[in-house]
Residue frames as a rotation matrix with the C-alpha (Angstrom) as fourth column:
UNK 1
-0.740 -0.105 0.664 68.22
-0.007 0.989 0.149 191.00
-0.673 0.106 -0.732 -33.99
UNK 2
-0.542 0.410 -0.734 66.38
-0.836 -0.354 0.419 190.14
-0.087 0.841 0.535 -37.11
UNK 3
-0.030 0.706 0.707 63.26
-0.526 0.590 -0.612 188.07
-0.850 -0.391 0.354 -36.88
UNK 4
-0.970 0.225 -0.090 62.50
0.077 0.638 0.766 185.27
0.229 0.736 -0.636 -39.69
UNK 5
-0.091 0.928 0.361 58.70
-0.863 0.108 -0.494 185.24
-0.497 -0.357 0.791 -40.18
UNK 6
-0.917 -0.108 0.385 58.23
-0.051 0.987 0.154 181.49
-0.396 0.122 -0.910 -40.22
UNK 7
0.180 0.952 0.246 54.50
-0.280 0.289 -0.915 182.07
-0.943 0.096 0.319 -41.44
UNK 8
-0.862 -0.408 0.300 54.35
0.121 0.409 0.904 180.29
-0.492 0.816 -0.304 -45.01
UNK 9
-0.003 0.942 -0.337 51.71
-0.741 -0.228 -0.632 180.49
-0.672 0.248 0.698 -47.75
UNK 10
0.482 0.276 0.832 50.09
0.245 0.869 -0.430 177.74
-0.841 0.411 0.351 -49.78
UNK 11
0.962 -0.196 -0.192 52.03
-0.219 -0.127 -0.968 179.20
0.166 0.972 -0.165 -53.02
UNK 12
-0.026 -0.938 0.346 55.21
-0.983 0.087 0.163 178.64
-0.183 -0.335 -0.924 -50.87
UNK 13
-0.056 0.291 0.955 53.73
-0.591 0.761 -0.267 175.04
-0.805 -0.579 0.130 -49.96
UNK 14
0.868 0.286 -0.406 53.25
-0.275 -0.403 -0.873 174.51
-0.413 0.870 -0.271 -54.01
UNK 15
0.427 -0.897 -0.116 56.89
-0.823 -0.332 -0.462 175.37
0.375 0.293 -0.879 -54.57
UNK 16
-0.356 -0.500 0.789 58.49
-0.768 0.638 0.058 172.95
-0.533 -0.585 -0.611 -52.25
UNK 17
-0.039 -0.052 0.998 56.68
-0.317 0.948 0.037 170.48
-0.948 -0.315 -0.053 -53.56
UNK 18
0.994 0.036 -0.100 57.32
-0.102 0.052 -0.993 170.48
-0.030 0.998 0.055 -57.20
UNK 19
0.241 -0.964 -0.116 60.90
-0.862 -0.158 -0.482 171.17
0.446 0.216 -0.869 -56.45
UNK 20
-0.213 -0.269 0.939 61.20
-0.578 0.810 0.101 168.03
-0.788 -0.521 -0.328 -54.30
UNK 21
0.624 0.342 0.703 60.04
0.049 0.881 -0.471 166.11
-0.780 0.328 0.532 -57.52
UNK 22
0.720 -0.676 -0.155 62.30
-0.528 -0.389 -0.755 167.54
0.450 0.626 -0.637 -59.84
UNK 23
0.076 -0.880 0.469 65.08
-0.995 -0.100 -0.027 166.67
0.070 -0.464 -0.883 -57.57
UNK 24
-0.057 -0.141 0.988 63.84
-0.394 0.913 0.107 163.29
-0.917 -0.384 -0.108 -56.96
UNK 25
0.920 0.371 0.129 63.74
0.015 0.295 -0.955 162.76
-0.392 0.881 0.266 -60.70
UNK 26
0.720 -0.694 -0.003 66.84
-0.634 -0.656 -0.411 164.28
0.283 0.298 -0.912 -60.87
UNK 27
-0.129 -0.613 0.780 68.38
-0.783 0.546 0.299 161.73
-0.608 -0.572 -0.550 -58.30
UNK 28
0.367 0.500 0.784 66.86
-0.138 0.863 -0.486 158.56
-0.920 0.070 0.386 -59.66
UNK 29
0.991 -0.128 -0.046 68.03
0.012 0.421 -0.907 159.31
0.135 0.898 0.419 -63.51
UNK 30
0.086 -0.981 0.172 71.75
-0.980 -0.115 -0.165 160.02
0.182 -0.154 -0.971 -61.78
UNK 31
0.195 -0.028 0.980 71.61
-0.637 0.757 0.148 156.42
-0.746 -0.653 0.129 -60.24
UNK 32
0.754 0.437 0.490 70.38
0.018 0.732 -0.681 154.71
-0.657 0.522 0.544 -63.07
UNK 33
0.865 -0.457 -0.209 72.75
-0.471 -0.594 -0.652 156.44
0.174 0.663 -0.729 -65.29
UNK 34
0.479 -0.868 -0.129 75.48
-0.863 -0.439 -0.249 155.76
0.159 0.231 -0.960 -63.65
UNK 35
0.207 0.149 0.967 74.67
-0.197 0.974 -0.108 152.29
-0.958 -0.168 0.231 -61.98
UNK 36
0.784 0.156 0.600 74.61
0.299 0.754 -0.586 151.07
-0.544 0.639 0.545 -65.66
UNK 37
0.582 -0.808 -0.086 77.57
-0.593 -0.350 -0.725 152.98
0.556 0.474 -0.683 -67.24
UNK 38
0.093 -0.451 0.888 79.32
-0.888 0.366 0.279 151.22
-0.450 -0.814 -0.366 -64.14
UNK 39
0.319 0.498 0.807 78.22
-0.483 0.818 -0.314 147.71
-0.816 -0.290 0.501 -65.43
UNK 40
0.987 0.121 -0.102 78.73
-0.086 -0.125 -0.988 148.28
-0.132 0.985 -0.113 -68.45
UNK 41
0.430 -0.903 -0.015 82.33
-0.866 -0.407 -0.290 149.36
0.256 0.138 -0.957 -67.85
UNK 42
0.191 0.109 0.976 82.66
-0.860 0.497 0.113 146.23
-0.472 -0.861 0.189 -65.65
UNK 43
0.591 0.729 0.345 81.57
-0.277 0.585 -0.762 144.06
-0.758 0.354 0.548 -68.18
UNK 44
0.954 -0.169 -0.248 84.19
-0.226 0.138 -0.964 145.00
0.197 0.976 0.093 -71.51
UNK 45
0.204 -0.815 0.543 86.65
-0.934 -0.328 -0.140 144.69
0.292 -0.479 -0.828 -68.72
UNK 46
-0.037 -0.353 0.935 86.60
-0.506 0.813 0.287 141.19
-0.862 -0.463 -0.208 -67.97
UNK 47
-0.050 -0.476 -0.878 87.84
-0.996 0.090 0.008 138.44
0.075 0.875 -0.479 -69.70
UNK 48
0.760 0.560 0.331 86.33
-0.646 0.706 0.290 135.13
-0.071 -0.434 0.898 -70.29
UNK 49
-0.554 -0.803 0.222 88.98
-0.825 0.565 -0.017 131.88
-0.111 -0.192 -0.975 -69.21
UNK 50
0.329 0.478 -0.815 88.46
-0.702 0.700 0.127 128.83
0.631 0.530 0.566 -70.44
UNK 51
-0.155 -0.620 0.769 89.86
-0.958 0.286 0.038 126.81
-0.243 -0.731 -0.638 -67.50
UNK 52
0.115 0.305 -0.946 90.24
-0.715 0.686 0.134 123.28
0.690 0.661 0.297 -68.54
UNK 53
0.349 0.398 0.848 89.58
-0.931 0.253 0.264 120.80
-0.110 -0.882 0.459 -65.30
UNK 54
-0.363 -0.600 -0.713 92.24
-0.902 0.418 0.108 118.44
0.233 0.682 -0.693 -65.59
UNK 55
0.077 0.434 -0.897 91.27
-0.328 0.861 0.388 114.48
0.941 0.265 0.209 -65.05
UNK 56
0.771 -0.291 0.566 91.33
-0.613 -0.099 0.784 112.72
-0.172 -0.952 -0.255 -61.88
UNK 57
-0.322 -0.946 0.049 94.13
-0.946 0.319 -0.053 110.68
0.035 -0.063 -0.997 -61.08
UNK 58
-0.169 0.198 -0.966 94.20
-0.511 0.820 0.257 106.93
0.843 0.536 -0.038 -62.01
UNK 59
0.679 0.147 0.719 93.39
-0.709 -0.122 0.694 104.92
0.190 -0.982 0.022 -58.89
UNK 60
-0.468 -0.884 -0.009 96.53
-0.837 0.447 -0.317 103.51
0.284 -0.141 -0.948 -57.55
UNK 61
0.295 0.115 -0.949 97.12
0.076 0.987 0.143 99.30
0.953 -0.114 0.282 -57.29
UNK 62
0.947 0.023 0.322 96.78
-0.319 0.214 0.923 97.86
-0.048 -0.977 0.210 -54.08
UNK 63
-0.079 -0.989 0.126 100.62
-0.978 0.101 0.182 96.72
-0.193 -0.109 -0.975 -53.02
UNK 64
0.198 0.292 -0.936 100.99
-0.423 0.886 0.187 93.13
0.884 0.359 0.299 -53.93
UNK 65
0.979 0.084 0.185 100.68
-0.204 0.403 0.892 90.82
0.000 -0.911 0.412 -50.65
UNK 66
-0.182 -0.963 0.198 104.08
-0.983 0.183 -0.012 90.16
-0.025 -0.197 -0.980 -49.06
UNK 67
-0.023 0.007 -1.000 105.32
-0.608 0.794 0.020 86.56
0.794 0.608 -0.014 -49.43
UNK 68
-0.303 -0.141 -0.943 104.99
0.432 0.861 -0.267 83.55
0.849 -0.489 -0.200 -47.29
UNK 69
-0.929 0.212 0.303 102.41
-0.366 -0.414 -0.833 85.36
-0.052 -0.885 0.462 -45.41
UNK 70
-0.779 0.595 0.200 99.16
0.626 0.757 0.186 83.47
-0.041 0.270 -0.962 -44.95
UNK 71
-0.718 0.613 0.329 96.63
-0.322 -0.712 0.624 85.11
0.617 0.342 0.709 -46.68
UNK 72
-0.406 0.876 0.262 93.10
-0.424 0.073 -0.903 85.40
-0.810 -0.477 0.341 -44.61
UNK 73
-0.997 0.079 0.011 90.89
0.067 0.758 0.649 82.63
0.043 0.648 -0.761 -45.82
UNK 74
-0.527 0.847 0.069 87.66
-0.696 -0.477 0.537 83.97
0.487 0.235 0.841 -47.55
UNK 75
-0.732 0.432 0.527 85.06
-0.484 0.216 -0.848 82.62
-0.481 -0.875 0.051 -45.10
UNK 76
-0.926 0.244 0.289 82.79
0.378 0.580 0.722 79.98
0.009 0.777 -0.629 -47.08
UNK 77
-0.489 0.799 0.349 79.70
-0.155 -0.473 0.867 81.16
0.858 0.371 0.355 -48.50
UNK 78
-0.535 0.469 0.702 77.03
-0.743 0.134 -0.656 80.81
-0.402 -0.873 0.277 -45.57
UNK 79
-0.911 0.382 -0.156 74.82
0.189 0.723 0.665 77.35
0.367 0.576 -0.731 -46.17
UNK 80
-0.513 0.835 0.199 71.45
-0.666 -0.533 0.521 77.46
0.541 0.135 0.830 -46.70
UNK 81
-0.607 -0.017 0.795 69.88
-0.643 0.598 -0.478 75.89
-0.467 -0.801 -0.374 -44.19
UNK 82
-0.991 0.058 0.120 68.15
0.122 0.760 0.638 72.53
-0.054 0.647 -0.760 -45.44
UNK 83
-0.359 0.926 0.120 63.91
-0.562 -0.317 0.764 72.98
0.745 0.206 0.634 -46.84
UNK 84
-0.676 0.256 0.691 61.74
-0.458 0.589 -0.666 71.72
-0.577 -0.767 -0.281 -44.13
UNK 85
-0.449 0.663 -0.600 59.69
-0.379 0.467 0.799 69.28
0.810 0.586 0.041 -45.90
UNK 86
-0.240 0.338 0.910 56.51
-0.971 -0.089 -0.223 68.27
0.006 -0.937 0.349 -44.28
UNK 87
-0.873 -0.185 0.451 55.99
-0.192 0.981 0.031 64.67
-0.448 -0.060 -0.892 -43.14
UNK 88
-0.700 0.564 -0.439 53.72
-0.452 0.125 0.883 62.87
0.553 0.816 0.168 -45.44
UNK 89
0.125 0.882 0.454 50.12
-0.989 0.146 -0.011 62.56
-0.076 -0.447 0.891 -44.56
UNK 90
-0.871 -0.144 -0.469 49.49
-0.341 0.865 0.367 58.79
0.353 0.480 -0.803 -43.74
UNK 91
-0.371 0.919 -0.134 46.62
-0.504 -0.078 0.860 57.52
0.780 0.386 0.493 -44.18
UNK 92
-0.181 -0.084 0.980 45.03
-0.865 0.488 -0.118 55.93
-0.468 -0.869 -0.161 -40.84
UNK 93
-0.913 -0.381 -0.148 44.98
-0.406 0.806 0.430 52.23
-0.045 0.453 -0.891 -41.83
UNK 94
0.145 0.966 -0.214 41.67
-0.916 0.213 0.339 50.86
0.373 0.147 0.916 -42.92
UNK 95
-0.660 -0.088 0.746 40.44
-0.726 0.330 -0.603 48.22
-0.193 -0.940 -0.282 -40.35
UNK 96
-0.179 0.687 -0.705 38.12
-0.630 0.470 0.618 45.61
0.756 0.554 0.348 -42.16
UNK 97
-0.390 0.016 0.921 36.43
-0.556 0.793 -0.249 42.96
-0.734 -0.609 -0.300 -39.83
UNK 98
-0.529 0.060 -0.846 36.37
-0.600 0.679 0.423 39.75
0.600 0.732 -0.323 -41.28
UNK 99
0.044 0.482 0.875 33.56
-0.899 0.401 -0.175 37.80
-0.435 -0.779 0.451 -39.55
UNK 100
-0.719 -0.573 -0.393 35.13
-0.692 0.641 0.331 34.20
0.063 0.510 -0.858 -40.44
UNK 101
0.355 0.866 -0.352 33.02
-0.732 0.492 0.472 31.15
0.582 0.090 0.808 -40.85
UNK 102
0.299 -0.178 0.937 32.63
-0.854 0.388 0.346 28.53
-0.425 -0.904 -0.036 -38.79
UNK 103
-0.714 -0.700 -0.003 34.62
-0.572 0.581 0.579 25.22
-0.404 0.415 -0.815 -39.86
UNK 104
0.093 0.744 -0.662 32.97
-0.706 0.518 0.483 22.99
0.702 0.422 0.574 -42.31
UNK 105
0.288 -0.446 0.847 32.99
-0.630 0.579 0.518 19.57
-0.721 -0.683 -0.114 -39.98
UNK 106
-0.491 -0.850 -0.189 35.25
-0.791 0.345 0.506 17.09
-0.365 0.398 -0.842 -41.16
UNK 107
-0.095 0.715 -0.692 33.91
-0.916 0.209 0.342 14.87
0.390 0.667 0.635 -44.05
UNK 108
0.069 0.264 0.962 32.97
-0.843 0.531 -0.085 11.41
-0.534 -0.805 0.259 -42.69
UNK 109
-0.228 -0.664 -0.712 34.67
-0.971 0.098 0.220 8.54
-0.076 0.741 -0.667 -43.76
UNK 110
0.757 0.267 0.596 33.20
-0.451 0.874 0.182 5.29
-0.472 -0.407 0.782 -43.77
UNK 111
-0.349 -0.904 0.248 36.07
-0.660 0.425 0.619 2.82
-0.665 0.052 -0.745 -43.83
UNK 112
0.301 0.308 -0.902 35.36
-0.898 0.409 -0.160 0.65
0.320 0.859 0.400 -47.04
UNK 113
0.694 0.019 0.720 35.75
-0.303 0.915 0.268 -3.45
-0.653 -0.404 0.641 -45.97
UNK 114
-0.392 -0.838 -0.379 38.98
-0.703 0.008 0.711 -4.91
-0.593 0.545 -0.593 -47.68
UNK 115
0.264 0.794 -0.548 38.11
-0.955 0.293 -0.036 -6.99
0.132 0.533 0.836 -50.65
UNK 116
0.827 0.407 0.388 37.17
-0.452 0.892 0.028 -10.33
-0.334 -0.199 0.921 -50.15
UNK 117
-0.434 -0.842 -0.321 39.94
-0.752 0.142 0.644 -12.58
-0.496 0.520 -0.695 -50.91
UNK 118
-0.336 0.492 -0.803 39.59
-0.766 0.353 0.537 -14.84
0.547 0.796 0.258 -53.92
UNK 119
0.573 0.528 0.627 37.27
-0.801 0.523 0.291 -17.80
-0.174 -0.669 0.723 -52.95
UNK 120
-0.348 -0.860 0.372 39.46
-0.854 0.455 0.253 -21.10
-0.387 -0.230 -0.893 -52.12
UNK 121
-0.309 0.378 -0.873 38.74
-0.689 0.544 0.479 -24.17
0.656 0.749 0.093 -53.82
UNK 122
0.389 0.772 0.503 36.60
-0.906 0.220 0.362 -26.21
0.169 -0.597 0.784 -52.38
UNK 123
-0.638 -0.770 0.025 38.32
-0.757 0.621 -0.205 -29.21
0.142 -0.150 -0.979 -50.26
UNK 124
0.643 0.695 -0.322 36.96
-0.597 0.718 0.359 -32.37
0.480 -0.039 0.876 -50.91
UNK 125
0.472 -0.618 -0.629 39.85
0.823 0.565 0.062 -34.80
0.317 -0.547 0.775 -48.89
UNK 126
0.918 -0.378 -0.122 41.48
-0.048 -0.412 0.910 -32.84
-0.394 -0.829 -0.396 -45.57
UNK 127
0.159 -0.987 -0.037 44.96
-0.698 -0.086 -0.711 -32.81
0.699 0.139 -0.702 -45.20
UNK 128
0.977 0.202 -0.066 46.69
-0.122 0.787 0.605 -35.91
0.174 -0.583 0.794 -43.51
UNK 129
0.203 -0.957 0.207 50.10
-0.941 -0.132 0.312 -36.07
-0.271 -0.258 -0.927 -41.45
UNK 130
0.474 -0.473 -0.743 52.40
-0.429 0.612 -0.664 -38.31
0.769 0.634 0.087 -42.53
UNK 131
-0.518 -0.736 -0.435 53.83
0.245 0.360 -0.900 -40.48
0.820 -0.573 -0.006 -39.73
UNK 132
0.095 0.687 -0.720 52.80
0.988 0.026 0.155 -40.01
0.126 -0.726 -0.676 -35.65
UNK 133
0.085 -0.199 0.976 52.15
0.233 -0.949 -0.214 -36.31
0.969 0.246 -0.034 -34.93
UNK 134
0.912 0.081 -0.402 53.25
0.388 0.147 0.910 -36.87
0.133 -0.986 0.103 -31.26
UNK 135
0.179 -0.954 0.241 56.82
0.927 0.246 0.285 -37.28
-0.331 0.172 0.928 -32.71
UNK 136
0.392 -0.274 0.878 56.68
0.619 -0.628 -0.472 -33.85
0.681 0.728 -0.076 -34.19
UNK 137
0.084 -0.381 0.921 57.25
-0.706 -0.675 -0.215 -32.23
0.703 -0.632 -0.326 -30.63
UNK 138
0.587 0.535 -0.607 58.71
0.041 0.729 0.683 -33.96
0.808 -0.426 0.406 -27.80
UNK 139
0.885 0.113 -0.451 60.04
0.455 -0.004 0.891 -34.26
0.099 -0.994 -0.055 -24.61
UNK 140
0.083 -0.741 0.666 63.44
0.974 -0.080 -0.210 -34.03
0.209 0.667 0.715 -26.23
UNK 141
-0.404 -0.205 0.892 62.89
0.492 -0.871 0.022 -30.23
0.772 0.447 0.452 -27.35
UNK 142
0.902 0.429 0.054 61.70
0.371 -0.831 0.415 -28.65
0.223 -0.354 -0.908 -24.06
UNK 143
0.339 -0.492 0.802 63.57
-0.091 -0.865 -0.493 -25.71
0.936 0.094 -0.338 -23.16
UNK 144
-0.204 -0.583 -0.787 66.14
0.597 0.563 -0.572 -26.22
0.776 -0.586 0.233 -20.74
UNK 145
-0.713 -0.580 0.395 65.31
0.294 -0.758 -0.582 -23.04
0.637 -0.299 0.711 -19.49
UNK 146
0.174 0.984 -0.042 61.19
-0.575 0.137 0.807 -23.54
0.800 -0.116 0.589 -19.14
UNK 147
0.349 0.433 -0.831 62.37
0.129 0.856 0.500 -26.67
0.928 -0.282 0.243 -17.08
UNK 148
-0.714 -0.664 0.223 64.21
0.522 -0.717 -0.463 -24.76
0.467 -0.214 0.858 -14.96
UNK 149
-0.912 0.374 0.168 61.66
-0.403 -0.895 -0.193 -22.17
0.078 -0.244 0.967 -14.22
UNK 150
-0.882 0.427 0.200 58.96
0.304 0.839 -0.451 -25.09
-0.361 -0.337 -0.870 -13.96
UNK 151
-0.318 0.545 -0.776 57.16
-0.893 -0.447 0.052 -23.65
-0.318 0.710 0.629 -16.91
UNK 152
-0.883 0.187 0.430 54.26
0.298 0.932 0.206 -26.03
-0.362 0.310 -0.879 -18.22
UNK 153
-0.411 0.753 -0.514 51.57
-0.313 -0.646 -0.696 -25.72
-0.856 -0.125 0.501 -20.07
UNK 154
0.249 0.371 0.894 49.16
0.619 0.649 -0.442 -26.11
-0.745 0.664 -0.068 -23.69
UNK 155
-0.414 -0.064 -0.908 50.26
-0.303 -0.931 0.204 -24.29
-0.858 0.360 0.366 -26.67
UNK 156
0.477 0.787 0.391 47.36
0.400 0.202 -0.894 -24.03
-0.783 0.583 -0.219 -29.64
UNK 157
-0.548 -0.767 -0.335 48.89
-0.283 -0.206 0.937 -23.60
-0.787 0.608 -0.104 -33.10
UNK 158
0.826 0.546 -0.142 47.14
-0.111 -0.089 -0.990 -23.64
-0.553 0.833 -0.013 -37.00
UNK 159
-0.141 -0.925 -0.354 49.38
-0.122 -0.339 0.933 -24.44
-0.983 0.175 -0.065 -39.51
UNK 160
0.475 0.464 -0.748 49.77
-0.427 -0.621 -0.657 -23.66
-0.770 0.631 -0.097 -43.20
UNK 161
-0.081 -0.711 0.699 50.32
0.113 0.690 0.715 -26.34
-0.990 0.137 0.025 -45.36
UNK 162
-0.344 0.115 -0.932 51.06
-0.801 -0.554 0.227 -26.03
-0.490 0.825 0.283 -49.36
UNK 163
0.649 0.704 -0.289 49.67
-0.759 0.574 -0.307 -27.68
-0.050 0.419 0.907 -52.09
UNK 164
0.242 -0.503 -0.830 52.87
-0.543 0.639 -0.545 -30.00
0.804 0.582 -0.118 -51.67
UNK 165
0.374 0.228 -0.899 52.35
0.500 0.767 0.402 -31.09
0.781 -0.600 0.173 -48.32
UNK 166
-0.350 -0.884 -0.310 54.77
0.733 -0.053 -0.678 -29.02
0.583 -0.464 0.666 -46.73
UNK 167
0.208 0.535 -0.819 54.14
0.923 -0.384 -0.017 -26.45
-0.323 -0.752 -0.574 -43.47
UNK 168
-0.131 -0.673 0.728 54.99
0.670 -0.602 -0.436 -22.86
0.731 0.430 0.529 -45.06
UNK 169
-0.607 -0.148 0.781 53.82
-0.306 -0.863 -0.402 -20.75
0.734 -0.483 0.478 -41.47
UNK 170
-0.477 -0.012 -0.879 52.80
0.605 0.721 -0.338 -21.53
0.638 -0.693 -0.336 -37.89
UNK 171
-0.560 0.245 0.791 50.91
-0.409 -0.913 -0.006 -19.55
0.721 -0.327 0.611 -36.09
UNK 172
-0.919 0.214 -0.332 49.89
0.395 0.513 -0.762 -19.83
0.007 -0.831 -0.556 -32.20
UNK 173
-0.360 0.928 0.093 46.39
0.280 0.013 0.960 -19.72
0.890 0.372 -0.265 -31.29
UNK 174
0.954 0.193 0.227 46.12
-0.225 -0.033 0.974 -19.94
0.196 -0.981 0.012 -27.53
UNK 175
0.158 -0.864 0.478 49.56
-0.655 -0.454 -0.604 -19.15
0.739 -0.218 -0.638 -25.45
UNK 176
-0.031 -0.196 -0.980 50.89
0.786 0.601 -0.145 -21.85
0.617 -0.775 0.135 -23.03
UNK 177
0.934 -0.240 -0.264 51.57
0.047 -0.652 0.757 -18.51
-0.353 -0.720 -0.598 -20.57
UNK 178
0.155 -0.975 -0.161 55.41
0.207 -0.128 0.970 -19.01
-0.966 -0.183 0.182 -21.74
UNK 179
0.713 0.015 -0.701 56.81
-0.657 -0.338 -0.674 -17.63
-0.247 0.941 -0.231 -24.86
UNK 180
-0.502 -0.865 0.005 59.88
-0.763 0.446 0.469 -20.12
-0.408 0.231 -0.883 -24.78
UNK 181
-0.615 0.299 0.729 57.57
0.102 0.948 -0.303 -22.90
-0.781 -0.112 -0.614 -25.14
UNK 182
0.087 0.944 -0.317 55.49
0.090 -0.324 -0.942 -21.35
-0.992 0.054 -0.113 -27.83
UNK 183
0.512 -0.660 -0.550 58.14
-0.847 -0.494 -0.195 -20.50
-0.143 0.566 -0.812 -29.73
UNK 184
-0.438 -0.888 0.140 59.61
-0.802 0.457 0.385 -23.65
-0.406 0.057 -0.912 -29.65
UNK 185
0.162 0.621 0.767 56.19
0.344 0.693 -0.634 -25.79
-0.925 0.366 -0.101 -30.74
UNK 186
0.810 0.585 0.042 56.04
0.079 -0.039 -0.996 -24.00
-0.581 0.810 -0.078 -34.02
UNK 187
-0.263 -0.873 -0.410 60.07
-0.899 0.067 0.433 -24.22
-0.351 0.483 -0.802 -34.92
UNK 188
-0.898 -0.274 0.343 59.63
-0.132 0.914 0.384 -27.82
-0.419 0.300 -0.857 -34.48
UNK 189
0.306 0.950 0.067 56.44
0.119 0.032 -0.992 -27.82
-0.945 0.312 -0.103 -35.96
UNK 190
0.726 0.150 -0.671 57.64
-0.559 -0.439 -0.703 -26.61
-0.400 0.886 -0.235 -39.03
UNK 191
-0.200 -0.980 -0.024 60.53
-0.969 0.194 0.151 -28.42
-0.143 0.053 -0.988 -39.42
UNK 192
-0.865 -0.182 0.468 59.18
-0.242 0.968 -0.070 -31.75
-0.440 -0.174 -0.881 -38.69
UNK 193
0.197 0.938 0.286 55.18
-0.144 0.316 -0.938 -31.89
-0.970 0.144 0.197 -39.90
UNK 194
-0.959 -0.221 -0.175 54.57
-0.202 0.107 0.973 -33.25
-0.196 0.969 -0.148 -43.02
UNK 195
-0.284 0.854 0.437 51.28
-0.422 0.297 -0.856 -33.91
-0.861 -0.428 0.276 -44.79
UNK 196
-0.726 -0.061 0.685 49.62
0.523 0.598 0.607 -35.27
-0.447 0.799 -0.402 -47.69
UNK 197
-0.959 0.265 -0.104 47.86
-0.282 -0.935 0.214 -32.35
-0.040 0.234 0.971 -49.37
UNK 198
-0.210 0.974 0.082 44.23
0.032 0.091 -0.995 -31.57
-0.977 -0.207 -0.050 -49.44
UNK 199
-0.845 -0.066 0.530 42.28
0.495 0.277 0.824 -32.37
-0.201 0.959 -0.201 -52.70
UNK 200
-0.565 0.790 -0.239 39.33
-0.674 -0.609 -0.419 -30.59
-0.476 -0.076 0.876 -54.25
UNK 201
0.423 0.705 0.569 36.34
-0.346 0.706 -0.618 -32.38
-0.838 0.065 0.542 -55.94
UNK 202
0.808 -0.447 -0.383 38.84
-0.239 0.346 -0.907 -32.75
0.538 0.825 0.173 -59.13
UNK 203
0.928 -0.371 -0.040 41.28
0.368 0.928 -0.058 -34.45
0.058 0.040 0.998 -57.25
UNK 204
0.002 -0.875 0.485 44.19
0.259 -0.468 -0.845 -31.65
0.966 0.127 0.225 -57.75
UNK 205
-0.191 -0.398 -0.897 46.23
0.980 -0.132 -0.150 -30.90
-0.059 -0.908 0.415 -54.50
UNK 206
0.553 0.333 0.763 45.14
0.146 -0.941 0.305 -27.48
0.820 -0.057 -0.569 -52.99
UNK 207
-0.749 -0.649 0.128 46.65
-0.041 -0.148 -0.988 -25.63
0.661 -0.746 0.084 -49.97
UNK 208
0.515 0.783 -0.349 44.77
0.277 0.233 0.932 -25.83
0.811 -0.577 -0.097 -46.53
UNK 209
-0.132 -0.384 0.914 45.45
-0.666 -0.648 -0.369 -25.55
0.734 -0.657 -0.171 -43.04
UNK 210
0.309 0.352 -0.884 45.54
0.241 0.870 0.430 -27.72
0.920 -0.346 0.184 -40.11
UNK 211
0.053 0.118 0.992 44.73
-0.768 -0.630 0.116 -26.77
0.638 -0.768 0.058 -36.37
UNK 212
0.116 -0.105 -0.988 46.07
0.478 0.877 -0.037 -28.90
0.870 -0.468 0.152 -33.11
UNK 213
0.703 -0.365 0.610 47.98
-0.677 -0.608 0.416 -28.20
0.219 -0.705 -0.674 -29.43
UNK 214
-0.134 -0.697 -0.704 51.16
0.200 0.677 -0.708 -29.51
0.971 -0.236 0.049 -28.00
UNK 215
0.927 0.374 0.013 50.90
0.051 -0.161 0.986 -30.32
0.371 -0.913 -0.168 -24.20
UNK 216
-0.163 -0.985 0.059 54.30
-0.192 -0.027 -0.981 -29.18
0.968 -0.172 -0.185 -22.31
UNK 217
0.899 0.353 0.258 54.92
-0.387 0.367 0.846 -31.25
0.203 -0.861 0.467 -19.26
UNK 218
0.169 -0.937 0.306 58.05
-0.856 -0.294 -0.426 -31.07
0.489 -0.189 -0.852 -17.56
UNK 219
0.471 0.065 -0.880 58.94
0.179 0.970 0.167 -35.64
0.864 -0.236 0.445 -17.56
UNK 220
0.698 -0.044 0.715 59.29
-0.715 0.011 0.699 -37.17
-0.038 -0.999 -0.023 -14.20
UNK 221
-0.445 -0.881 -0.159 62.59
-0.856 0.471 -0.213 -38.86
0.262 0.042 -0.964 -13.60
């Protein structure tokens, strides 16, 4: 059997390793080399394509709705609900006190005296009946009713004679108590008196007045 002497020397050690770089130099320009001859080849081999990407397709119409079918009714817009507007400031109401016066008092009237009537001419000659002034009321004219009701009595009376003699208004003074009887002195009073007018100091007839009573006594059969 033949031994190998594995012992090595540093010129061996040297060797190896120069020859490992060679080689790996060797490898590295083979790669490259051919890596790019590849590529290359790769390259005059292909052929550029214009591919032209055709449009899309129009988009198809919806079908038209089928008749006398009720179409769905577009839902009105939504309303806007209404602005809130705020309530207007009011003012609190302005309270004034009026501190009123007390009433004036009521002006005081002094009633004024009516005016004097004109002054009457002075009567020199009275008035004078004409005939008996018994005859002017009598037994005759009492009230049938007075006698009756045994009504008696005095009735006072003033009467108003014009400047022509005549009575123009009767007026009672003192009431018998009965109005029939009162009433009936100054009808016939008027009716029947006559007088002969008062005169003044010239002699011309004036008006005047002349005051009496009639006595009612209910005659004894």
């Amino acid at each position: 059997m033949a031994y190998v002497d594995n012992k090595h020397g540093p010129e061996k050690v040297v060797a190896l390793f120069f020859t490992a770089i060679i080689f790996g130099a060797f490898a590295y320009a083979f790669v490259t080399g051919l890596a790019y001859n590849v590529i290359k080849k790769v390259a005059s081999d292909m052929k550029v394509i214009d591919v032209n990407t055709p449009p899309p397709p129009p988009p198809k119409k919806p079908p038209p709705p089928p008749k006398n079918v009720p179409q769905p009714k577009t839902p009105p817009p939504p309303v806007a609900p209404p602005p809130i507007v705020a309530p207007p400031v009011v003012a609190p109401p302005i309270i004034s006190t009026v501190t009123k016066a007390p009433p004036a008092p009521p002006p005081v009237i002094t009633p004024q005296a009516p005016p004097a009537p004109p002054p009457k001419p002075s009567q020199a000659v009275a008035p004078k009946p004409r005939g008996n002034p018994g005859g002017w009321v009598t037994t005759e004219d009492y009230p049938p009713g007075a006698i009756r009701n045994n009504e008696q009595g005095r009735t006072g009376f003033k009467l108003e004679i014009g400047a022509n003699g005549r009575v123009t208004n009767c007026t009672v003074t003192s009431s018998s108590g009965f109005s029939d009887l009162d009433q009936t002195a100054c009808r016939e009073l008027q009716r029947r008196a006559r007088f002969s007018p008062a005169k003044d100091a010239a002699g011309n007839d004036i008006p005047s007045t002349y005051s009496s009573s009639v006595l009612w006594q209910i005659p004894k059969d």
